[in-house]
N, C-alpha and C positions, 0 to 999 in steps of 0.2 A: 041499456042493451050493450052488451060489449061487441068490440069492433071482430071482425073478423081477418084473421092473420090472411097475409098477402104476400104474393109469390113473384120474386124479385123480376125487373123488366129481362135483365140478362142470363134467365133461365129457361136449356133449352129441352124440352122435351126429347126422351129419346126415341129414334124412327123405330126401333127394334130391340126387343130382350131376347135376341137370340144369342143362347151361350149363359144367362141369366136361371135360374131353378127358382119356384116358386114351391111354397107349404101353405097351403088354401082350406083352411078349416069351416066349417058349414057349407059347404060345397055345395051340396046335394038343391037348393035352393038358393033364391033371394039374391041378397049383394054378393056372398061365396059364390054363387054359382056364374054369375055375370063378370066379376071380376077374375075368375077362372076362365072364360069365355074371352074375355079382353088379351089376358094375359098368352094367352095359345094362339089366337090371333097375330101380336106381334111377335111370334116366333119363341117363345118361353116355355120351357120345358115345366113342365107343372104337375103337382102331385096334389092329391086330393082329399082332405081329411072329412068323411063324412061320417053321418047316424045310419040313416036309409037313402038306399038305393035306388 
């Protein structure tokens, strides 16, 4: 089984992407649509690339 990459101790999350633009493909559902949901949340300006509505 290979290791899974890991995220250095001295890295910090950021509080906010406000000022940040996002392009969020599969939107309309699923991980697009939750990590659209995330991103708007912390203040991201976010665009939406969907199929259906």
């Amino acid at each position: 089984m290979a290791a899974l990459p890991t995220i250095p101790k001295n890295w910090n999350k950021p509080d906010s992407l406000t000022g940040r633009h996002f392009l969020i493909t599969g939107a309309s559902s699923g991980l697009g649509l939750e990590v659209a949901r995330a991103a708007i949340a912390a203040g991201a300006d976010v665009t939406l690339a969907v199929r259906n509505i």
